[in-house]
N, C-alpha and C positions, 0 to 999 in steps of 0.2 A: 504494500500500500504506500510505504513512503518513496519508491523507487518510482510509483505512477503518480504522485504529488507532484516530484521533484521534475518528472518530463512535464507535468503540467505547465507547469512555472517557466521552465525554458521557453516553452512553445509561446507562452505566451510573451515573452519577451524578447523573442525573436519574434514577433509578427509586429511589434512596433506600437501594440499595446499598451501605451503606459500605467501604470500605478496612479490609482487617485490618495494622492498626498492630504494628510488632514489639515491644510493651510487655511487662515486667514482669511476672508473675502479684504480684498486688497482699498477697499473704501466705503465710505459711510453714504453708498447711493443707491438706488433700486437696481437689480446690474442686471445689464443689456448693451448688447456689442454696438460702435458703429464702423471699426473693421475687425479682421481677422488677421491670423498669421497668414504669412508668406503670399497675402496678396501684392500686385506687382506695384511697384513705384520707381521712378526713372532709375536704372542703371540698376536695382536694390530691389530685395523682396523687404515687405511689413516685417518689421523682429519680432512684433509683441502682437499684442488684442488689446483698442481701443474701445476703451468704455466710456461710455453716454453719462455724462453728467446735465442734461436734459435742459441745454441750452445758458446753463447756470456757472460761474467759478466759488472757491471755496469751500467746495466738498473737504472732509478729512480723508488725506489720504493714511493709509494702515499698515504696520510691518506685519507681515501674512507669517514671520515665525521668529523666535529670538536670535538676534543676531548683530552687528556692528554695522554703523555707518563706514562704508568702504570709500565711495567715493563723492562726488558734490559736484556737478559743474552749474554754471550759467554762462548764457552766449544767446545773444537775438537772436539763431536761426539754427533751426538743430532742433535738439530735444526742447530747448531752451532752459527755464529750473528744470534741474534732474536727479536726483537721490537716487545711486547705488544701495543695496543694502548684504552686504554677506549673511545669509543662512548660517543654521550651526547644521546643517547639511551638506555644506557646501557649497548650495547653489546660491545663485547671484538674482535678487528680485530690485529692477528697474520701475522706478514710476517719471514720468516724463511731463515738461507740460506744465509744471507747478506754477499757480501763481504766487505761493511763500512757503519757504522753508518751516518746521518745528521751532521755538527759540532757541535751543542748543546746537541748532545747524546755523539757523541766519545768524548767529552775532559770529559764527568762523568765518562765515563769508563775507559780511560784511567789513573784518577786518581782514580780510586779505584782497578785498575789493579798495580798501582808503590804503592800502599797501602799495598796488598797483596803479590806483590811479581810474584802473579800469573795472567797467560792471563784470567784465566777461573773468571767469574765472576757472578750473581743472583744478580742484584739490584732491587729494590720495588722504586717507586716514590708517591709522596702526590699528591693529585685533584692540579690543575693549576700550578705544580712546573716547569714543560715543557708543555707547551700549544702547539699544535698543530691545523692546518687549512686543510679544506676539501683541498686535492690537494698538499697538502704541501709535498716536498721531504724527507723521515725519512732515508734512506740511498740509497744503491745501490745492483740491484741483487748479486747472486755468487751463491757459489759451499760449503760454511764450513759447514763441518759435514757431507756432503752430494760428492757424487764421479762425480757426473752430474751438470752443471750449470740450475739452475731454479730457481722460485720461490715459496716456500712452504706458502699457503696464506686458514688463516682460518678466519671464522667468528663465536664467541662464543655465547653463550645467557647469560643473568645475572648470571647463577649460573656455568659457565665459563664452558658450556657443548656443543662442535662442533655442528654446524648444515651443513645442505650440501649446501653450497654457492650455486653451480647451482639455488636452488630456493627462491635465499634472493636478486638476484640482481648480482648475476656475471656470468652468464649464456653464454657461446659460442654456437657459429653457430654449429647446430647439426639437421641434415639431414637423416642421417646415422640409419637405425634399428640396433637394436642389434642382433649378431650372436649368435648362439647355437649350440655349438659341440658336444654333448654328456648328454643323459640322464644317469642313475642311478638308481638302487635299491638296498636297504639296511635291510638286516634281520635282526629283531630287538633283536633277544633272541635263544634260542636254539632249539628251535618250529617251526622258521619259517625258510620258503627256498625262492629263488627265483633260478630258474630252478635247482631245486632238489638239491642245495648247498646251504651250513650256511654263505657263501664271499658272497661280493657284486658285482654285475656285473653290469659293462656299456654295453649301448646302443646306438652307432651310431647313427647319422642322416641323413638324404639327404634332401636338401632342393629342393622342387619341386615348381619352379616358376608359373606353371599355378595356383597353389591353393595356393599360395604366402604363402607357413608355408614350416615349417619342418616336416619330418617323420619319426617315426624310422624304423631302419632299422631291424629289430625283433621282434617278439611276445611271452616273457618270461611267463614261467607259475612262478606265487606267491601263497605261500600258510603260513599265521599266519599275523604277526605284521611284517609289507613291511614301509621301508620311501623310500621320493622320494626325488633325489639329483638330479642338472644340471650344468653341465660345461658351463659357456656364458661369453662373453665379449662385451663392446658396443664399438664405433669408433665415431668421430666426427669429422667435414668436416676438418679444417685447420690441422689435424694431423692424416689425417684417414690411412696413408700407417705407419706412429711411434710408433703408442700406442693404448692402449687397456685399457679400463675404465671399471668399475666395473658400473654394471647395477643399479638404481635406484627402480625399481619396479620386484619384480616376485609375480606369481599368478598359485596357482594349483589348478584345473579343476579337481572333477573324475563325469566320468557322466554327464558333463556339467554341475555341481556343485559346486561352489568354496570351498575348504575345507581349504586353508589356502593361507596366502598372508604375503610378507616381503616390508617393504618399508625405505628404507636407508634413514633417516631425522634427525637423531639425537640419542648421545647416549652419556655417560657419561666417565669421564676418569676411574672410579672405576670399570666400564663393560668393560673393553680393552680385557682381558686375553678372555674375553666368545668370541672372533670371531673365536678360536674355538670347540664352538658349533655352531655357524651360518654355518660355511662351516665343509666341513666331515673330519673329522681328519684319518678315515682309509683310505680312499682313499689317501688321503694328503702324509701320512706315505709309503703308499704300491706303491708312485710316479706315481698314476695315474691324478696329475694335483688339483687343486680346485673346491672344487663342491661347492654348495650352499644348502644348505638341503631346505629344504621343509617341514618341521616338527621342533616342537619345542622339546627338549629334557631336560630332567631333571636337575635342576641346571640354565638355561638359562632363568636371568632376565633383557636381550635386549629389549627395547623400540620401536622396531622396528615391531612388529607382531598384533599391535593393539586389535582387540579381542580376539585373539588364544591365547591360555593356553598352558601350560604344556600337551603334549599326543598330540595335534593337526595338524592335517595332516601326521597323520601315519595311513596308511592303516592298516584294519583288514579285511586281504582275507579269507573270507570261517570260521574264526570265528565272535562270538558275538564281539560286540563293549562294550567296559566300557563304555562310555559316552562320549568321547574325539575321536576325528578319524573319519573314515572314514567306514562303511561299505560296504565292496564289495560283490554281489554274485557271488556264482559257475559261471563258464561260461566267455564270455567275458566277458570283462568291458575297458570301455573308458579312457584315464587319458591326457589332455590338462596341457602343462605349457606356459606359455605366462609371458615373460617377455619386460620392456621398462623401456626406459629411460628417464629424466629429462624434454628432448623437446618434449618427449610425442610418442618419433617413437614405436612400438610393432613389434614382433616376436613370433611368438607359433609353438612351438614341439607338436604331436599328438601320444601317443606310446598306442597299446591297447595289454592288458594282459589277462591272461586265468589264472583265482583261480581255483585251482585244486592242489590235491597232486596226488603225483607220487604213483599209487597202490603198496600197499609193499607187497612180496611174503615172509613168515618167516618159519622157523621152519621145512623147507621140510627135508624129510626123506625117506628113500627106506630100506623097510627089506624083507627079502627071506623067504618065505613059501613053501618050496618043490622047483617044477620049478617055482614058481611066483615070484613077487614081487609086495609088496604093498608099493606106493607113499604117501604119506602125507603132506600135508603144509597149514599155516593159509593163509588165503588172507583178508588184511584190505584194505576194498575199500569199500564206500558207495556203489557202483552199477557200480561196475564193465561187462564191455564189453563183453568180449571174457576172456576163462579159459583153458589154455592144457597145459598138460602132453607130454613131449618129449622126446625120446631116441636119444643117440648120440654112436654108438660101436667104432669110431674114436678118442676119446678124446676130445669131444666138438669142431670137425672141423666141424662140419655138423648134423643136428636136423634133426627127423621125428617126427611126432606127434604119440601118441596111446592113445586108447579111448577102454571104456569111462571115463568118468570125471564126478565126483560126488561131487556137491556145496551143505552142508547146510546154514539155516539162519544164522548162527555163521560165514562166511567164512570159513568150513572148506573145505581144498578139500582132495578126494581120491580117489584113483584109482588102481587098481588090473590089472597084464596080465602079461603071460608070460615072463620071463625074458631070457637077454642075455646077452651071457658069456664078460664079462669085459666093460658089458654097462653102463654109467649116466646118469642121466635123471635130467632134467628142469622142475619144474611148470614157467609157466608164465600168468602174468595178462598182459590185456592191457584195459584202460577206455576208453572210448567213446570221448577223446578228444587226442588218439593215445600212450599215456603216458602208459610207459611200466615196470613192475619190475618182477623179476624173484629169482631164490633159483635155486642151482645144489644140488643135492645127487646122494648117491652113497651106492648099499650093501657094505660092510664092515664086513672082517674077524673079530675073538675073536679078541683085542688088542696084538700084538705079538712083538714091539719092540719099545724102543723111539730111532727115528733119529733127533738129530740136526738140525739147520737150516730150519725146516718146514716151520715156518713162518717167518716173517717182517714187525716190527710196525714201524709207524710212527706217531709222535703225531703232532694235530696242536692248539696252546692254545688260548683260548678266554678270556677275561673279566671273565665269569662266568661260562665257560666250555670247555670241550677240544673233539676235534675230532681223533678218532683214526682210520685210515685208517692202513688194513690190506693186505697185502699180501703173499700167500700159493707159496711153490715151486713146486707143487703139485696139482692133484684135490683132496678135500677132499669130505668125505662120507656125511661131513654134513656140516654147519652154526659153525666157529668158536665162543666157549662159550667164552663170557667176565664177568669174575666175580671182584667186587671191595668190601672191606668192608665199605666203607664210603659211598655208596651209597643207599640213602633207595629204589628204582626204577633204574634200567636202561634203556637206549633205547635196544632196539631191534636193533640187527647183522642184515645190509641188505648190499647185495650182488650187486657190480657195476660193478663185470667185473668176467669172467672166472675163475680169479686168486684173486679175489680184493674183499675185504670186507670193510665197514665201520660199527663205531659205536659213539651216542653221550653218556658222561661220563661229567655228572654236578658234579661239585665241591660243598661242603657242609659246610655251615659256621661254623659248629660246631667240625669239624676237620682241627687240623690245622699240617701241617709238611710234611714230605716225606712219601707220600702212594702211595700203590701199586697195581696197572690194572693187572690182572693173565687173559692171553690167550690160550686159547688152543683149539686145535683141533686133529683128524684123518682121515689119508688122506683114500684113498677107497682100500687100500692094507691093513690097521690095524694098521699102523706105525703111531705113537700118537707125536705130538711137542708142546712144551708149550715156552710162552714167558711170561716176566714179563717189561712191562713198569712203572717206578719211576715218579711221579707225586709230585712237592710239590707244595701246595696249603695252603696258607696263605692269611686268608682273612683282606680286608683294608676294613673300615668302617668308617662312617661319620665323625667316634668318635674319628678316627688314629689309628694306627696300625705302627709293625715292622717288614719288611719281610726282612730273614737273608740268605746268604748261606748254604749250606749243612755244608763246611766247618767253617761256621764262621768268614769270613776273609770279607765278604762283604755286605752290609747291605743297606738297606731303612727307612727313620723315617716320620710317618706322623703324625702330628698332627690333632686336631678337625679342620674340614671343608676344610683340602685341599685337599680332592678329590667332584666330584660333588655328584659321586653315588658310591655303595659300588661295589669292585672286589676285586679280586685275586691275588695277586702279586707272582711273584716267581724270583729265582735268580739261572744259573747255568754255571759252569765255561764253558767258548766261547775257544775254541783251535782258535789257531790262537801267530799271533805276532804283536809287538809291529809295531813303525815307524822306515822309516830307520836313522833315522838321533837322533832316541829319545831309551832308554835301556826302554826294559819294565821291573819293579820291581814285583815280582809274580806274580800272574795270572790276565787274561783278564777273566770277566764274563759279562754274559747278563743278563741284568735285564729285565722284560716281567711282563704284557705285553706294548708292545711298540706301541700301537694305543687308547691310553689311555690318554688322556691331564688331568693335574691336576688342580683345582680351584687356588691353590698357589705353591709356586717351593718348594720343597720338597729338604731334605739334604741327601745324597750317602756319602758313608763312606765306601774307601777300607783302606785293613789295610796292615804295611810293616812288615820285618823282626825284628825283635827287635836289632839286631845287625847291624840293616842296620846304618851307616853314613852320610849320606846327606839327611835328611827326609825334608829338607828347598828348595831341589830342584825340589821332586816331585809337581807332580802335576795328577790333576784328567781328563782322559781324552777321548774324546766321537768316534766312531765309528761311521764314516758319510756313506750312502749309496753305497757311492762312493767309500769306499774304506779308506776317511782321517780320519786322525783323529786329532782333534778339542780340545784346551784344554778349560775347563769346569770351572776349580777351583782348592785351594789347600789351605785352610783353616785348620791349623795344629789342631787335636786331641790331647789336652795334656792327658796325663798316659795311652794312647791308641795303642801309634806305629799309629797313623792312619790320613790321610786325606780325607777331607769333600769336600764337592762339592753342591750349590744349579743347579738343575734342576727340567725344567718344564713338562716333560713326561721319560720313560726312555729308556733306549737302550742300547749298549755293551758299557762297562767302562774297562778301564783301568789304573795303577799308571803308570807312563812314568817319565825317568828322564833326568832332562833337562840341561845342560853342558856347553850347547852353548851359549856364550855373544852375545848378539846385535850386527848389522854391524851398521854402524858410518863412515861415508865418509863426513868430510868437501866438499862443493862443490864450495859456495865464501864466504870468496876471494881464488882464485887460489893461487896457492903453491909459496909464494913468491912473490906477490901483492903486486904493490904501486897502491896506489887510492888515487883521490882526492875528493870524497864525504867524507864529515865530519859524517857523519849518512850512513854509507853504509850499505843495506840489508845482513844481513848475513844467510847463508844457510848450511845444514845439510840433508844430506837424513839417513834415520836411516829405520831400521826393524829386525823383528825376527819374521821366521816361524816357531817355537816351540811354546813356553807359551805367546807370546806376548808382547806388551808395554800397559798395564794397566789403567794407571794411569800416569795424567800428573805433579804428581809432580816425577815420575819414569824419567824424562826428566830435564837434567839441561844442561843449555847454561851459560858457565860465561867467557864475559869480562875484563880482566885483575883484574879477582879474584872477580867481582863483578856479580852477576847473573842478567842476563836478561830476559824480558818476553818475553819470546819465545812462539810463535804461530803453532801448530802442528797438520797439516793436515796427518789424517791416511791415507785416500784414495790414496795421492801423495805419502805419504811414506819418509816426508819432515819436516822437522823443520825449523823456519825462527823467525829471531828478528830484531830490526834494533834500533840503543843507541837512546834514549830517548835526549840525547845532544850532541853538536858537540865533537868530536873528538879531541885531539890537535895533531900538528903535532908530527912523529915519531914510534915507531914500539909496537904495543898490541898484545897481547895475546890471541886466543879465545880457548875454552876448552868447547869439548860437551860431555859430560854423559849422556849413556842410560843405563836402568837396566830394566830387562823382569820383569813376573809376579815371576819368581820362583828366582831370587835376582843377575844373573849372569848380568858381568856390560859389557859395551863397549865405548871405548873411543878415540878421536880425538882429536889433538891439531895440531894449526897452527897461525904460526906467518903473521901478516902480516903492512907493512908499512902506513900512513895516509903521504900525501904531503903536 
């Protein structure tokens, strides 16, 4: 009996299980979440579980077990007040957010604040130097650092690595399944498709109560290396119309098979930056919301996937499997995601897909033998359906078929029969799962003229390849040819529309610079057009690498390991303009690609005029989706003309220069104040929507020549201090200094009386 206790116990501690701890409820407030662990925030998962102080500051916050004040910080932006507290178990309980310390906290802080000079502070404490008791008050909720009053409330393990309270002991009422809006699939390389494109596409759901899941609303066809991503959030009863939590468990099913599982229990602060690779950074970027992948990707050593590896839970549709993944066959195939949360409620999405590739129709051709015309074209289809030959004498408004049609083992097709005057003609396949590709020709005169204009590329760039979608103004007689020199293979010109060609064109590590895509085609009158698409393709590798502009005026540096996996970067000047309130100094460029997150931030480096004048004002600055633009950095390049900038993925940059001093509005005392508080709160609302307020020592408050520690809430948009000692009676001085990131100052002064 005690040898089947003792497996008990294992089991359960190996399934990631935790023990509910008899701790504390960590504050004096009705408790109900308004987030969870390890939902996503820029660069960083949640550490803790945010609790609802129900719109209100000055809750008592509580030590959940006896134990020592470890550490103390304050800082406008961050946790802001923050009380560490060491467990006599070890573990490490965070309360964040505070609007005041305990009295035995603030008078440490406060004098090591008139120490400094400064409000922001990092203090360390020794075993027993502040002892604290199960229950004891260590301060009060609020709002610093933070634009919402709550409380940000962690639970650490010895080696000071978050765990998900939900299952340590602070668990809320949770009733609630988790919702599912949207499945996902993701091509993983240049091979693979999901419904016949190299993007990722979502997939709806409808949730159908008699079979209590979800269903998708589509049956995509996958064909190479497929991952599977989902859009979910969970709810819980005291805040279920507020807030949306990040799910606790998901689980993908192919086949009724489980091929990979994520379980949010803990993870390290040095693994921050990798959330994203847990959720899909293309989607992310391309503002289709947060997904959750399903698959572990290269670089990702989160703690979270227990025995999945690297490669795990990515589909290999219709190909072999390496080892890692998932094999699908031809045909349908099943795919369950089932995600839950903490109290254990479940939800599963059911989406079924069809491996298959789209039969591709290549190389058709029509030439004239007398009155004939012989058709020609490959067909790559393992076992294709149905095969015809079509004429159209209206300009492909309308197809008849003619026969017959002649398939060898090879897919070749051909077909011979009289021809007519200013006819074109279609091969087309279709496979036995409906899926259709086709090729137009056309005879075609000796070549008799080049017209301009024939074609219209457009490129669209990958990681490690680019798609070139084509468009004819024109029907042409044949399959526009794409030749590259840096290519040892091409894909195959396949044909998507009347007018509309595509081709894929892989980038080659061993060329690096501006190369060139040469297109051409002739249309079915003889009239020849050629286009030339400019590709630069520089490759970034484990090892670092420098991707520069054509011009040179704009640059990337990476060092060893700050990318996960090796790609392409390129950089090319963005038409466009500055802000309106900001001069843009040379040119705006895109750096690409911009669905790329990097392992560490990496330094952008545009450069000015040499004669320019005020290079102390620029600054480096980012192009948001929306339209803003966002300053980044401005870290001078000496003997360069140049400023730097770190970032963590890239996007359109530009130098902007910045003019504009800070607003600076004394607010109390009013203009002209007598007051009889000896200690009056003093105030200051201060901003700059340009370069920003940086840094808080970029903030000076001084008292009749004396500087005070002033308290600087960004959120408000406010500055606040209050003297440290009374006041004597008679008339002081206050004077507030702001200075942005790029050195421009703003300043207020006001007198006021003391009674």
């Amino acid at each position: 009996m005690r040898a089947i206790l003792l497996v008990w116990v294992l089991c359960l501690a190996n399934s990631g299980i935790a023990e509910s701890r008899d701790y504390h409820w960590p504050m004096a407030a009705p408790p109900a979440l308004t987030s969870s662990f390890g939902e996503y925030r820029p660069r960083r998962f949640h550490a803790g579980l945010d609790f609802k102080t129900w719109g209100k500051e000055g809750y008592p916050v509580l030590a959940v077990e006896n134990g020592y004040v470890w550490r103390v910080r304050t800082s406008p932006w961050g946790y802001g007040k923050v009380v560490y507290i060491r467990l006599k178990d070890g573990r490490t309980a965070v309360y964040a957010h505070l609007s005041g310390f305990a009295a035995k906290v603030k008078a440490v802080v406060e004098a090591e604040q008139e120490r400094r000079g400064f409000y922001s502070v990092n203090l360390f404490f020794k075993p027993n130097q502040i002892n604290v008791k199960r229950g004891e008050t260590l301060g009060y909720s609020g709002s610093t650092g933070s634009g919402v009053p709550h409380l940000h409330f962690e639970i650490r393990d010895r080696n000071q690595r978050p765990l998900n309270g939900l299952l340590h002991g602070f668990e809320v009422k949770d009733t609630v399944a988790p919702t599912l809006q949207s499945l996902a699939l993701i091509p993983m390389d240049a091979e693979s498709r999901v419904s016949d494109k190299t993007d990722p596409e979502t997939i709806g759901v409808n949730w159908r109560p008699e079979q209590k899941r979800y269903v998708a609303r589509s049956v995509p066809m996958i064909a190479g290396r497929i991952g599977v991503s989902v859009k979910t959030y969970d709810r819980a009863d005291a805040s279920v119309l507020s807030n949306r939590f990040a799910p606790y468990r998901l689980r993908l099913y192919v086949n009724d098979r489980e091929v990979f599982e994520t379980t949010y229990t803990v993870f390290a602060y040095s693994q921050v930056n990798q959330v994203d690779l847990d959720r899909n950074f293309v989607l992310k970027q391309r503002g289709a919301g947060l997904y959750h992948n399903l698959y572990r990707s290269a670089g990702n050593q989160l703690p979270m996937y227990g025995k999945y590896k690297v490669g795990d839970g990515i589909l290999h549709a219709g190909i072999p499997s390496p080892g890692r993944g998932a094999a699908l066959n031809p045909g349908r195939n099943r795919i369950r995601v089932v995600v839950e949360d903490a109290a254990g409620n479940r939800s599963r999405a059911d989406l079924e897909v069809i491996v298959n590739s789209v039969p591709r129709v290549l190389d058709a051709s029509a030439e004239l033998n007398g009155d004939s015309v012989r058709v020609r074209a490959r067909v790559r289809d393992e076992n294709p359906k149905h095969i015809v030959v079509e004429r159209s004498s209206n300009g492909g408004r309308s197809w008849r078929p003619v026969s017959p049609v002649e398939l060898d083992a090879l897919g070749r097709v051909r077909a011979a029969f009289l021809h007519a005057p200013e006819a074109v003609y279609r091969v087309r396949a279709r496979d036995r799962f409906g899926s259709e590709g086709f090729q137009v020709c056309a005879p075609a005169p000796p070549h008799s003229d080049t017209k301009p204009g024939l074609l219209e590329c457009d490129v669209r760039n990958y990681p490690d390849f680019a798609v070139l979608k084509i468009v004819s103004k024109r029907l042409l007689s044949a399959p526009p040819e794409v030749t590259a020199n840096w290519l040892a293979k091409g894909d195959e010109v396949i044909q998507r529309s009347l007018y509309g060609y595509e081709t894929v064109l892989r980038f080659n590590p061993d060329v690096q610079g501006d190369v060139a895509a040469v297109i051409s085609a002739v249309d079915r009158h003889g009239s020849t057009g050629r286009s030339v698409v400019h590709l630069a393709q520089t490759p970034v590798r484990q090892s670092g690498g420098v991707v520069r502009s054509p011009d040179g005026k704009a640059e990337a540096r990476f060092d060893a390991d700050d990318v996960y996996r090796p790609f392409f970067g390129r950089i090319a000047v963005a038409p466009g303009k500055g802000a309106k309130r900001l001069t843009m100094v040379g040119t705006r460029y895109r750096f690409g690609p911009e669905d790329v997150p990097f392992r560490r931030k990496v330094e952008v480096v545009l450069r000015y005029p040499a004669d320019f004048s005020r290079p102390e004002q620029l600054g480096i600055y980012r192009l948001t989706r929306g339209g803003a633009w966002v300053f980044v950095g401005n870290r001078p390049v000496r003997g360069r003309h140049a400023v730097a900038a770190q970032v963590a993925s890239f996007s359109t940059y530009a130098l902007l220069l910045d003019e504009t001093p800070p607003r600076v509005r004394i607010r109390r005392p009013e203009p002209r104040a007598k007051v009889s508080d000896r200690r009056p709160v003093l105030i200051a609302t201060i901003g700059d929507r340009e370069s920003g307020i940086r840094l808080e020592e970029d903030i000076l408050m001084h008292l009749n020549g004396k500087r005070l520690i002033a308290e600087y809430d960004p959120e408000a948009g406010q500055v606040k201090a209050r003297p440290r000692q009374p006041l004597p009676a008679g008339i002081h001085k206050l004077e507030v200094v702001v200075s942005d990131a790029c050195g421009n100052r703003g300043r207020a002064v006001r007198s006021f009386t003391v009674r």
